[in-house]
C-alpha positions as CSV (number, residue, x, y, z in Angstrom):
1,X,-8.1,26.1,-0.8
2,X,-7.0,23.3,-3.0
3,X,-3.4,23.3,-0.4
4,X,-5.7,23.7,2.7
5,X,-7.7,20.2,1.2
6,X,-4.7,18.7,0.5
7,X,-3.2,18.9,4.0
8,X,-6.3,18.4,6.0
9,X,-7.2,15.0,3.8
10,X,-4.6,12.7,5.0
11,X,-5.7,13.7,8.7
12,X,-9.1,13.2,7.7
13,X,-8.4,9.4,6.4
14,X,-6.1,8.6,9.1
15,X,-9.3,9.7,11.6
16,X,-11.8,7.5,9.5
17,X,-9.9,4.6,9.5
18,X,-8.9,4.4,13.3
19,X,-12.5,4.6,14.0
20,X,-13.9,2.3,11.4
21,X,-17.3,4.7,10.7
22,X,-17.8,8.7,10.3
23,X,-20.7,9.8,11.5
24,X,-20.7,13.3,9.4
25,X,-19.3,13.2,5.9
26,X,-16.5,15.7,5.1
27,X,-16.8,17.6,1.9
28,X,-15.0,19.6,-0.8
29,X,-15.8,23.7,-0.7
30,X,-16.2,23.9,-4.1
31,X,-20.1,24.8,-6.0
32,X,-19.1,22.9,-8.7
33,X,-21.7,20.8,-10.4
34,X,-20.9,17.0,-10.4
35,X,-21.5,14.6,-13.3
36,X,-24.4,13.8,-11.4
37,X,-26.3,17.2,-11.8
38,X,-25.8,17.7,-8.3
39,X,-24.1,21.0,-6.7
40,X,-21.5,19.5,-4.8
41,X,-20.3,22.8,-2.5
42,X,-21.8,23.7,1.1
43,X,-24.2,20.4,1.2
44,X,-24.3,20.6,5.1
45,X,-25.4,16.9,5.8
46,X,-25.9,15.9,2.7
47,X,-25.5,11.8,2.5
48,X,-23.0,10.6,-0.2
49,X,-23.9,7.2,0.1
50,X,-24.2,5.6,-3.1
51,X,-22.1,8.3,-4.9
52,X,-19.0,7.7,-6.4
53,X,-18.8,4.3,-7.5
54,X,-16.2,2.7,-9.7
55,X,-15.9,3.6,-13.7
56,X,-13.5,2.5,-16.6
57,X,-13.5,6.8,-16.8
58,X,-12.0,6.3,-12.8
59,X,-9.0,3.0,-13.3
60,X,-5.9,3.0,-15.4
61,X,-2.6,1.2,-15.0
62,X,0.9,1.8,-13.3
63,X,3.9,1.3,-15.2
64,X,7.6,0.6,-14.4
65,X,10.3,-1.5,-14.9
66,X,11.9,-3.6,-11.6
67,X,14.8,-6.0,-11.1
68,X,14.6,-9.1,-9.7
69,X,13.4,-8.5,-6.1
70,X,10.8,-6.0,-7.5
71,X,12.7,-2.6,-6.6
72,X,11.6,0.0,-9.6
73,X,15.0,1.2,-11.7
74,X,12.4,3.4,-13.7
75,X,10.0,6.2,-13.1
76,X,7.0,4.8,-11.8
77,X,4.1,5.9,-13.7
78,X,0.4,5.8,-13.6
79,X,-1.6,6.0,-16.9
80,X,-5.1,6.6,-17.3
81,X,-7.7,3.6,-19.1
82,X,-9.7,6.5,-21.0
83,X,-6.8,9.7,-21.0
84,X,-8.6,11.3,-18.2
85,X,-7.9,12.8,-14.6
86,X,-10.0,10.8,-12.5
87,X,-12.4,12.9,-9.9
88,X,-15.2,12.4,-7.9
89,X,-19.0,13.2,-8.9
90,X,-19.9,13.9,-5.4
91,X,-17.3,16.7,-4.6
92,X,-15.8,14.5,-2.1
93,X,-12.4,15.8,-1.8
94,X,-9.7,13.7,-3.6
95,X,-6.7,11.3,-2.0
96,X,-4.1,10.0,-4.5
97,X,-2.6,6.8,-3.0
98,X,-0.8,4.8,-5.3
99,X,2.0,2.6,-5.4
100,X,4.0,-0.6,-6.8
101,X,3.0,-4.0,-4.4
102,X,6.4,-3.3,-3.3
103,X,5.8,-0.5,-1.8
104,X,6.9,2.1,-3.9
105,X,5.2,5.6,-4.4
106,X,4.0,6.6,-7.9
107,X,6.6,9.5,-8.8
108,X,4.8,10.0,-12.5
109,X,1.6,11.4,-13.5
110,X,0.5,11.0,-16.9
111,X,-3.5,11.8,-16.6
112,X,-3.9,11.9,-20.8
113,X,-2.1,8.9,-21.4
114,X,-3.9,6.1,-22.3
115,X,-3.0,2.2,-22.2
116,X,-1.5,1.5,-25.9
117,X,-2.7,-1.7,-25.3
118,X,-6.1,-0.7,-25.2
119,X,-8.7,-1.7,-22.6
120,X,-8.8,-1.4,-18.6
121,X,-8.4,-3.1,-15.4
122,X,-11.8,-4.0,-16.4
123,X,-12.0,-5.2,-19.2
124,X,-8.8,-6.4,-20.7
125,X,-6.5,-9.3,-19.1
126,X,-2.7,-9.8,-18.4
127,X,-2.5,-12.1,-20.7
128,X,-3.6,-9.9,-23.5
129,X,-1.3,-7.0,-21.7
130,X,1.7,-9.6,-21.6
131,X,1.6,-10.4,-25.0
132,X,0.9,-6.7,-26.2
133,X,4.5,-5.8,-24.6
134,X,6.3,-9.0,-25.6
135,X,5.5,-8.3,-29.4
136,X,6.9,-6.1,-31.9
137,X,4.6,-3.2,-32.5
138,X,4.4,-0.7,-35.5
139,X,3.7,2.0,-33.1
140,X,8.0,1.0,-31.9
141,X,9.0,0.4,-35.3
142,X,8.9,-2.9,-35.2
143,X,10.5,-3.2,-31.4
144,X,8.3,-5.0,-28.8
145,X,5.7,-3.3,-27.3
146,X,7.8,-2.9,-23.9
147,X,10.3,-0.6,-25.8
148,X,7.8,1.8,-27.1
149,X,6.9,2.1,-23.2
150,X,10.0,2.7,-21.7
151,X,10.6,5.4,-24.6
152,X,7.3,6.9,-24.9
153,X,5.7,6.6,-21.0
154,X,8.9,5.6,-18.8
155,X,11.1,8.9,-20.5
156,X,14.0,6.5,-21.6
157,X,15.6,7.1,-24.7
158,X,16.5,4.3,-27.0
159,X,20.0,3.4,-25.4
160,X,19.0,3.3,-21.8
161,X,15.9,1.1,-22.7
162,X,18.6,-1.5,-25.0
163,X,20.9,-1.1,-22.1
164,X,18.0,-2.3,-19.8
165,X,17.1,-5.2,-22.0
166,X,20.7,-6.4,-22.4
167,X,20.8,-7.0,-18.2
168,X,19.4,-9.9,-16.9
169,X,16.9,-9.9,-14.3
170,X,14.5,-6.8,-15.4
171,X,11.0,-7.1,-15.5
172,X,8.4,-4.9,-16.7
173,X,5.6,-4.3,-14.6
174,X,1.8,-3.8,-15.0
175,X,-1.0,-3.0,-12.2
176,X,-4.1,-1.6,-11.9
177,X,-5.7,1.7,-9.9
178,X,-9.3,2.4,-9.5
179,X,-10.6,5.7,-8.0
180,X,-14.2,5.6,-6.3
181,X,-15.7,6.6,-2.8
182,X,-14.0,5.3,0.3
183,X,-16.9,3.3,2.1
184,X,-17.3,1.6,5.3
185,X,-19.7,-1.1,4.4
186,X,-22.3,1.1,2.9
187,X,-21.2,4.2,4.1
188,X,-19.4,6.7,2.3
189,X,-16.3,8.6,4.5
190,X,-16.5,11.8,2.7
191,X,-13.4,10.7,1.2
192,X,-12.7,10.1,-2.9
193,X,-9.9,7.8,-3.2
194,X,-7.7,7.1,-6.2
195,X,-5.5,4.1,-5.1
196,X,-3.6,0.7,-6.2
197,X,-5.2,-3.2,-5.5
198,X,-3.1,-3.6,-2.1
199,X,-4.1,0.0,-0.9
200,X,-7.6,-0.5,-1.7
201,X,-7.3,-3.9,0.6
202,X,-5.8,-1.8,3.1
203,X,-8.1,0.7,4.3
204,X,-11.6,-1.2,2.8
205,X,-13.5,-4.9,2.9
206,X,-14.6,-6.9,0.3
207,X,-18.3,-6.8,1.4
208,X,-18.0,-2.8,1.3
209,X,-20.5,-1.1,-1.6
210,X,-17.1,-1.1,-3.8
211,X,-16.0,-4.6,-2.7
212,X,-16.8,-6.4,-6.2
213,X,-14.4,-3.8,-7.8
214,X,-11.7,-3.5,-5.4
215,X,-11.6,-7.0,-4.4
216,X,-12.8,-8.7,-7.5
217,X,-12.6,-7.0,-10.9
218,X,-10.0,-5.1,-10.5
219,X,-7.4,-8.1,-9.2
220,X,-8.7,-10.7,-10.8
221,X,-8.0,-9.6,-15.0
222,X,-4.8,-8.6,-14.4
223,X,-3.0,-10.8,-12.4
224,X,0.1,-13.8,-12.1
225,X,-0.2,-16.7,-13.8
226,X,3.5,-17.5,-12.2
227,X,5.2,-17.2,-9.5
228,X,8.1,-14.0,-10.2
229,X,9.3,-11.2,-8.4
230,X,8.7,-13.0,-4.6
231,X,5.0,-12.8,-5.6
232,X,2.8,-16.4,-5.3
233,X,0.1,-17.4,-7.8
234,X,-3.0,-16.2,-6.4
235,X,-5.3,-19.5,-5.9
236,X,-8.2,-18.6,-7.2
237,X,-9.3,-15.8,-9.7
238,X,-12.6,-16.1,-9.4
239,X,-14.8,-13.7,-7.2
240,X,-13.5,-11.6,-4.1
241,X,-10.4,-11.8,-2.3
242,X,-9.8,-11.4,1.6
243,X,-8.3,-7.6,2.3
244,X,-5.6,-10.0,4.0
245,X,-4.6,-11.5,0.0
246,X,-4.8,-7.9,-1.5
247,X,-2.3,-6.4,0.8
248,X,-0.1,-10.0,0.6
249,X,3.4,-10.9,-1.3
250,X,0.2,-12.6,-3.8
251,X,0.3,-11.6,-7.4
252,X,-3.0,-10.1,-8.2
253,X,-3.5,-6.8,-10.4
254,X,-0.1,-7.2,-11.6
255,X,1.4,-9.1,-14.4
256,X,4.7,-9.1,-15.4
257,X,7.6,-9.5,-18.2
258,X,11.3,-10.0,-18.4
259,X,13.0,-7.6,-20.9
260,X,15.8,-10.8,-21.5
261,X,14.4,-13.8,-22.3
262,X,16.2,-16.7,-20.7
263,X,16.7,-20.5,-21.3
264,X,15.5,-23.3,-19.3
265,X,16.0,-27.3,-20.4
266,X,12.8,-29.3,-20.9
267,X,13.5,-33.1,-20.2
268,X,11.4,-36.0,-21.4
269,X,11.2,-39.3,-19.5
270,X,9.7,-42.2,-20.7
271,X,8.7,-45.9,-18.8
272,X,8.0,-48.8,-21.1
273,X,4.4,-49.6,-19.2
274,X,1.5,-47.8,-18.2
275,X,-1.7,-46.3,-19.2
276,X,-0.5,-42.6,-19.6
277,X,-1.1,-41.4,-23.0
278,X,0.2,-38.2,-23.0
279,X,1.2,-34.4,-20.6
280,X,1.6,-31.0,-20.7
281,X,3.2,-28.6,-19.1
282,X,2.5,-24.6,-18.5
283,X,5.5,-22.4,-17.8
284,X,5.9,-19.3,-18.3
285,X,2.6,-18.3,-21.0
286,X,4.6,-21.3,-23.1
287,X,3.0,-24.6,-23.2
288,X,4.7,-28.0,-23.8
289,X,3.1,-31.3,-24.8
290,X,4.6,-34.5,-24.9
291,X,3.2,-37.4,-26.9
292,X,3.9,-41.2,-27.1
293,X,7.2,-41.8,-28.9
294,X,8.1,-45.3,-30.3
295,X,7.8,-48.2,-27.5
296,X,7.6,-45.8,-24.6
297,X,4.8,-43.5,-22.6
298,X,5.0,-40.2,-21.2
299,X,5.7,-40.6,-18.0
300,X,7.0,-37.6,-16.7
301,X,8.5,-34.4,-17.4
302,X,9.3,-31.0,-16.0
303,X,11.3,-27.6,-17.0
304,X,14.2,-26.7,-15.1
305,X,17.0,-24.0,-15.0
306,X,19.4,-24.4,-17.4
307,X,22.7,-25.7,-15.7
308,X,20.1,-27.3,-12.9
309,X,20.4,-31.1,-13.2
310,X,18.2,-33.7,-12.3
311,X,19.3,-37.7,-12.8
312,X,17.4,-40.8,-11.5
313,X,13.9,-42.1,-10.8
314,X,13.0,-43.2,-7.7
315,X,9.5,-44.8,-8.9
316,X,10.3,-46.5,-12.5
317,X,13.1,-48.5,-12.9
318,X,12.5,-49.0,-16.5
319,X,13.0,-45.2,-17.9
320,X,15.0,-43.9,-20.9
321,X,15.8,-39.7,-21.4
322,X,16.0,-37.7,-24.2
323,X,18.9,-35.6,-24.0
324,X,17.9,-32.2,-22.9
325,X,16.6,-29.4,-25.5
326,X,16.7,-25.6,-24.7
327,X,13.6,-23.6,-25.0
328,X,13.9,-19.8,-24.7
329,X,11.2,-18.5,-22.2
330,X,10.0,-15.2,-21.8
């Protein structure tokens, strides 16, 4: 039966979403009581909406590591927030559709594991995920967070996750899933489906019964601060998103970190009048501040590639420059 569901499932979605509504819920064979107390076999007409909503117990992460342009040179793995296979309460059969924003299936199951980091797509942040990975942990012996995943999630073993750090260009990358019912505005399809941000976009509307989870909560935690991997900065991340940004090169429930760290120059320049006290700068989770030095004001300043050069001022004539100091950037 569980072969028969999982051929006939596929069909069933690709029907409810040329059609936009399903008039007669589909449902799972099984007389299996739900978490709801409901027997969830041989219901007939039974109406599923309102079941299956979202749940920390139903969300996790996917975990890989990319190069440059965002093409996985790991296994692909999705983790679970609370160590658990997520299912539906309704009996509504099951459709696993995950993959990377780029495109790339899930090839890695790993139902028990839970996020060393802690937390969910719900209620943890990038930020907090970011700077779980870039840190040395006593769970890696002291290594970075990022190596105890590749060794203990991604299957590497110690060399192949040094050699990975030792190349430039490798990122590793973070996004959420969520499993709930698939609705059409407040209509369940008889479908339970466990999928990433952009595939939730895809096939549902923010204004659907799950919209302020698949649209909202679950994009908005866990998303870019910067713009990497081809991905833009998302504008806001407050509130829902358009299915149209969800399934976009935009980076929301992702967050990302390179395995090298890399140098960029920061260059002061200073004009000798002017009401400008002082300015920061965000890059890359590292701030910068410049304050008044001597005679001269903060008039501008920027981070740029390393061999990149910059000369002139087309709006003081009156500047001076520090020569420029190396940062390290992660």
């Amino acid at each position: 039966m569980k072969k028969l569901i999982k051929r006939i499932v596929p069909i069933l979605l690709s029907v409810f979403m040329l059609f936009g509504v399903l008039d007669t819920p589909v449902y799972a064979s099984s007389t299996e009581e739900n978490s709801d107390g409901n027997n969830s076999g041989n219901q007939g007409s039974q109406d599923l909406s309102g079941k299956d909503g979202a749940s920390v117990q139903r969300s996790g992460f996917i975990i890989y590591v990319s190069d440059g342009s965002g093409h996985a040179v790991s296994k692909i793995v999705a983790i679970s927030s609370m160590g658990v296979e997520p299912h539906s309460s309704s009996g509504a059969p099951r459709i696993d559709m995950l993959y990377t924003t780029f495109g790339e299936a899930v090839n890695t199951f790993q139902w028990d594991t839970k996020p060393a980091w802690g937390g969910s797509p719900f209620t943890t942040t990038g930020t907090a995920i970011t700077a779980w990975l870039k840190n040395p942990q006593t769970l890696a012996n002291g290594n970075p967070g990022w190596y105890y995943v590749c060794t203990s999630i991604l299957g590497m073993s110690e060399d192949e996750a040094m050699a990975l750090a030792d190349k430039q260009e490798m990122y590793m990358n973070v996004e959420t899933w969520m499993g709930g019912g698939l609705y059409v505005g407040m209509t369940h399809t008889g479908v339970f489906l466990v999928a990433d941000s952009s595939t939730w976009g895809k096939y549902t509307q923010p204004n659907n019964r799950l919209g302020l989870y698949t649209h909202d909560k679950l994009v908005n935690g866990v998303a870019y601060r910067e713009s990497w991997l081809g991905l833009s900065v998302p504008s806001s991340l407050k509130g829902k998103h358009p299915s149209s940004e969800l399934t976009g090169m935009v980076g929301l429930g992702i967050s990302s970190i390179r395995l090298k760290p890399g140098d960029r120059q920061v260059i002061k320049c200073y004009y000798t009048a002017g009401k400008l006290d002082s300015t920061s700068y965000s890059f890359a989770d590292e701030s910068y501040e410049i304050k008044d030095e001597g005679s001269y004001k903060a008039k501008d300043w920027f981070v740029s590639e390393k061999k990149s050069n910059r000369s002139g001022d087309t709006e003081f004539s009156s500047f001076q420059s520090e020569l420029p100091s190396t940062r390290t950037y992660a």
